[in-house]
C-alpha positions, 0 to 999 in steps of 0.5 A: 853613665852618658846612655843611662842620663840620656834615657833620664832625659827622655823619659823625663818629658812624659813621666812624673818627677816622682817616677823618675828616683824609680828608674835610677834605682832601678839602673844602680841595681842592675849596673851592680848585679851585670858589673864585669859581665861582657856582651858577646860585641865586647861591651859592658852587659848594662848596655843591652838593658838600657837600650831595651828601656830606650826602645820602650820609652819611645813608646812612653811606657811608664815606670813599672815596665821601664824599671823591669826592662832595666832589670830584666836579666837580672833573675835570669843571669845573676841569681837575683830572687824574686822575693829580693826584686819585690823587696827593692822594687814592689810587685808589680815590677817583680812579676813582670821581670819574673814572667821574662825570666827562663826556667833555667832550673828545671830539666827538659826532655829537649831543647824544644821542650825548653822553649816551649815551657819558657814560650808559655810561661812568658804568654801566660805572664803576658796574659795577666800584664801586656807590658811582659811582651812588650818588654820582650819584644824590644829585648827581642828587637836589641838582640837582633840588632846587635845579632853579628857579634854571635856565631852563625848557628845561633845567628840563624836560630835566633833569627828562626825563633824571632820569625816563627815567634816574636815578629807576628806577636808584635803583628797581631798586637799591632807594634807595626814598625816592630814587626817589619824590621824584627822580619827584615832583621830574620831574613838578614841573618837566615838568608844573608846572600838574598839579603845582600841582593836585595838590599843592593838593588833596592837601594839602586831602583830609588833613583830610577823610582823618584821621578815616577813616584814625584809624579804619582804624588802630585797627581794624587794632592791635585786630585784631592785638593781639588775635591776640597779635601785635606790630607797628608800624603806620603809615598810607601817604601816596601821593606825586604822581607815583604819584597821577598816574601811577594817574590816567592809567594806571586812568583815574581820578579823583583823588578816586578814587585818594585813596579808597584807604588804605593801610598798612605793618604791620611785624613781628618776624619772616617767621612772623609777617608770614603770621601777621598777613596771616591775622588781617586777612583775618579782619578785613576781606574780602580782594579777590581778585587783590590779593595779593602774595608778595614775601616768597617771591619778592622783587624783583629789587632786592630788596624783600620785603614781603605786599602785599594788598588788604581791602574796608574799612568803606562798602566802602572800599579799603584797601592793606596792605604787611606786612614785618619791621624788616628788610625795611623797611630795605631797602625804604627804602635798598636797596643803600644798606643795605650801609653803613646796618646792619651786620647779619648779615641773609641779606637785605642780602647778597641785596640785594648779590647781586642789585645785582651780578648786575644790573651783571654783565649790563649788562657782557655788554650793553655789550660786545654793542652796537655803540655808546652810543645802542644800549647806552642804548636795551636798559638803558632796557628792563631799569629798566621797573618791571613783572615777571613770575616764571617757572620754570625745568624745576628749579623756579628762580625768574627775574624778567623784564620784562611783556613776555617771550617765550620767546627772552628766558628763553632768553638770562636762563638763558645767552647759549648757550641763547638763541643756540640756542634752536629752540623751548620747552615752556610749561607742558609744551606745545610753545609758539612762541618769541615766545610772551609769557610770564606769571608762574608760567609754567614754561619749558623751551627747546629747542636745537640744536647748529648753531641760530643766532640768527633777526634776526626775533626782535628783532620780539619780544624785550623784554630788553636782554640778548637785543636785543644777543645777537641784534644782535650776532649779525646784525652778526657775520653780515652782516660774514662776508657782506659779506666774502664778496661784497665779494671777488666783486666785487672779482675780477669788477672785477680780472678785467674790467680786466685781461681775466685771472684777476689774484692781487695782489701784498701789496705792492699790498695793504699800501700801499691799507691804508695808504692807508686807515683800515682796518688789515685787507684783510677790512674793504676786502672788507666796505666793498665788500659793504656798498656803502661802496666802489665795486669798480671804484674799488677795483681800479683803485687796486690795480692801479695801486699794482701798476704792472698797470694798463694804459690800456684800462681794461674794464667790470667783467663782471656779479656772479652773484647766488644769491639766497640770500647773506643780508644782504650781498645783499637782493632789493629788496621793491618789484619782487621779483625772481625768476631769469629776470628780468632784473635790477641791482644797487644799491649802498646804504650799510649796506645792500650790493648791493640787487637790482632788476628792470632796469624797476623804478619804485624805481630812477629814483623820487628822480632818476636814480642814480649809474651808478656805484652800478649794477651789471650782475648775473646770475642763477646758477641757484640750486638749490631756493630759492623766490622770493616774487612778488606777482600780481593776480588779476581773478576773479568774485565767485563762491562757492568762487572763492578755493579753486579759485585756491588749488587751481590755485596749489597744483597748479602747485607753487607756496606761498601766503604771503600772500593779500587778497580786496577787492570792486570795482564795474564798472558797475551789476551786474558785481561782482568780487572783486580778490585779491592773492596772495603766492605762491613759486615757483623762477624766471621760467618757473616763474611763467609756468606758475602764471599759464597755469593760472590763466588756464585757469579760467573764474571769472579774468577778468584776472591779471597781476604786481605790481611797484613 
């Protein structure tokens, strides 16, 4: 076949003879296994592998990864075996066309559900061998230039995917070039009409800018030979997607957007690029807050170039990148390097390094999260292009993502050190946690021994790293809650049906678990906390396979409530309860006992409940715990009138949490003012004392608790 030899042909200028019978073997295979198989553009199905392994010889990846690019759908689309693949080809080669391979036998709750588990089983592949997602991307890229033979709703979902997903993979490992066409490809076939626009007038304007840009260019090589510097010097052609993107975001014209030049100047050494940034400086006036270090602290995937902005002749803005041959190389390949130019340059290992630090991480947030939809939504935050770089308190350099707080530098240092981190100094000031974070800033976390993760962090938390410490932490937590109260509440129905105290036999414990999924006694006790299993139903099955359960079968007695359990126990927020009222509890799933006032409007708000889901609850007298409750305030709108309430609330020994003032009219001249108050307080009676005080000043004219 004429593609098939071509790609023989080139491969065999950098690949061994001996790699070389790999390759055709790998092609015969796969011709076989897709013979008769059509594409949707009416080719033969052998073409697209091909074309995949052309892309990737261009980047001179070796044997392995071109033999798996070949077979990549081989598994996936014609029921190859792996075990037959490592048979053929070894293991090595089996592993990588496995790790590209969807999970196509396996039932999904949803569409998203699929692609995630198919997402995370691809990155958890890429983690152990970066060339699964470097086989992937040049099957993503194929696929997207041969996108028009599909129909348009899967145009546009594949296209989705790509922009969402792929494109800033192959951003944050450095595949440059890759990411802008897979970008511009998206926006074709999302935005068609734009697309077409655009393209039309970028395509006009070339003309118009030759004769600008010729003359910017010879400006800028006199400057530098002059200055006895030698460099290449080329023009920058912005492509659609980014043209597009700085009209939305800067809410710019097009012409605007294409008034900008810009040029790449390339050099022989890091020396000479600051040698060079000083002589255009001195050529053009440089706008201030455009300059750019990546040289000194480069991308996290690894990019290095001195990016700075000039005012040009008329004014006219001009964009510079200056970077060595050798940065530039990495610029446009990235990872892809590796292979590309075997070269002792400290700046292709650093590129590895980073990569591998990279998937190292994706690693610790897969074994964190609890499932694949949840895994995809922290990667999606960690591949937002924007950074900042902040030191740590011994000068490190760490790059986050715009956006970080503290707690989020806290668990990039160590998952330790976010897991208990209690406060942090910024730029030696004493900080809040969730304070955002801005490049050159230095952070200092503080910890504590015994400090454990806060499930309010997640309000402000932007890294994928610390969203799955922090979930994980909660879920370990609620799961020691549920335990704890499921084994109350099992007691408590034990104890009402039998009238006694009752230890079950193991026996009886044994035969319910086999009974059952569950395969251990804790995760019965966590269903019951969690409100997945109902108590009563649970202990008269127990008791009936220990042959203890007798015909008078007793109410379950009433569960005590603290009020201060966690997450296995919630005080509902509608009626906030409080000790002294009387109260129930509802049992609500993934959500555990949830404790209501007995007249609260929620409980009967969508049809009468499932008395079985009710649950007599009591009061235990808790010991210091405050309690938040809402109350109405009816005052006159006097001058001063809110610190005299504040100042009885306070005398009463009671917290404001929260407060709201709003004006009301009565008739023509009375005017009120309406305030609503969050105060605490320790119980029922407590409450009562806060009200009777108030109700003492002549400014309150009505005041009463909010509830529902």
């Amino acid at each position: 076949m004429e593609q098939a030899n071509a790609l023989l042909e080139k491969v065999a200028v950098y690949l061994k003879p001996e790699d070389l019978p790999l390759l055709v073997a790998a092609f015969k295979f796969s011709e076989l296994s897709h013979r008769g198989q059509i594409r949707k553009s009416g080719e033969p199905y052998i073409t697209h592998p091909i074309s995949v392994a052309d892309i990737l010889a261009d980047w001179h990846l070796d044997a392995q990864a071109l033999a798996a690019a070949l077979l990549h759908d081989v598994m996936e689309d014609t029921g190859v075996s792996k075990h037959e693949l490592t048979e053929r080809f070894g293991r090595t080669v089996a592993d990588l066309v496995d790790g590209l391979s969807k999970l196509e036998r396996l039932e999904f709750q949803s569409k998203e559900e699929a692609q995630a588990e198919n997402f995370r089983k691809m990155l958890m592949a890429m983690a152990r061998d970066v060339r699964v997602i470097l086989v992937k991307l040049a099957d993503r890229l194929h696929n997207m230039r041969t996108l028009e033979a599909m129909r348009e709703d899967k145009q546009k979902r594949i296209a989705s995917e790509t922009l969402e997903i792929y494109a800033p993979i192959a951003n944050r490992i450095g595949l440059h070039s890759i990411y802008q066409e897979l970008e511009d490809l998206s926006f074709k076939y999302l935005h068609p009409l734009r697309h077409e626009v655009l393209a039309k007038a970028l395509k006009a304007a070339r003309g118009n800018r030759r004769e600008v840009v010729g003359k910017i260019l010879d400006a800028l090589k006199q400057k530098l030979s002059d200055a006895g510097i030698e460099t290449v010097i080329s023009g920058r052609e912005k492509h659609l997607a980014s043209i597009y993107r700085k009209m939305q975001e800067k809410h710019l014209s097009f012409s605007q957007v294409l008034d900008i030049y810009g040029f790449r100047v390339i050099v022989r050494d890091v020396p000479t690029c600051y040698l060079a940034l000083g002589a255009l400086h001195g050529l053009y006036k440089p706008l201030p807050g455009n300059f750019k270090d990546y040289i000194a602290i480069p991308k996290p995937n690894g990019y290095q170039s001195l990016h700075t902005a000039l005012s040009g002749p008329y004014g006219t803005p001009i964009e510079i990148q200056i970077r060595t041959h050798d940065m530039h190389k990495v610029a446009e390949s990235g990872v892809a390097s590796h292979w590309m130019y075997k070269s002792g340059d400290e700046s292709f290992g650093d590129v590895q390094q980073k990569t591998h630090q990279w998937l190292q991480s994706l690693l610790e947030i897969q074994s964190m999260s609890g499932d694949s939809i949840e895994f995809l939504e922290h990667i999606k935050v960690d591949l937002f292009p924007g950074e900042v770089y902040v030191f740590t308190p011994k000068g490190k350099i760490l790059t986050l993502p715009q956006g970080s707080t503290a707690v989020d530098f806290a668990y990039a240092v160590h998952s330790d050190i976010g897991n208990r981190c209690i406060a942090a100094k910024i730029n030696y000031d004493l900080m809040p946690l969730r304070t955002v974070l801005k490049t050159g800033d230095r952070v200092e976390i503080i910890t504590a021994a015994l400090a454990k993760p806060n499930p309010n962090w997640l309000n402000f938390v932007v890294t994928g790293k610390a969203r799955s410490h922090i979930r994980h932490f909660i879920k370990t937590m609620r799961y020691e809650e549920s335990v704890q109260i499921g084994d109350r509440m099992l007691k408590q129905a034990l104890t009402a049906l039998t009238a006694t105290k009752i230890e079950l036999p193991d026996d009886a414990w044994e035969r319910y678990l086999r009974e059952n999924a569950p395969s251990r006694r804790e995760e019965i006790l966590s269903d019951l906390g969690l409100g997945k299993r109902l108590p009563v139903v649970v202990a008269q099955r127990l008791l009936a396979l220990a042959g203890l359960l007798t015909e008078s079968e007793a109410k379950p007695g009433p569960v005590l409530i603290h009020g201060t359990e966690g997450v296995a126990v919630q005080l509902a927020r509608c009626c906030n309860p409080i000790p002294g009222d009387p109260i129930l509890g509802q049992i609500k799933q993934g959500q555990g006992l949830v404790i209501h006032t007995h007249d609260c409007p929620q409980i009967g708000r969508y049809g009468r409940p499932d008395p079985d889901k009710l649950l007599e609850v009591q009061w235990d007298a808790p010991q210091g715990k405050l309690f938040d409750v809402a109350i109405k305030i009816l005052a006159m709108h006097e001058r001063g009138v809110l610190a005299q309430i504040a100042a009885a609330i306070s005398e009463a020994g009671a917290n404001i949490e929260n407060v709201r003032m709003e004006e009301e009219e009565f008739g023509e001249d009375d005017r009120y003012t309406e305030i609503r108050f969050t105060v605490q307080v320790e119980n029922r009676n407590h409450l009562a004392r806060v009200m009777q005080s108030l109700r003492q000043l002549e400014t309150v004219v009505r005041i009463h608790r909010l509830k529902g």
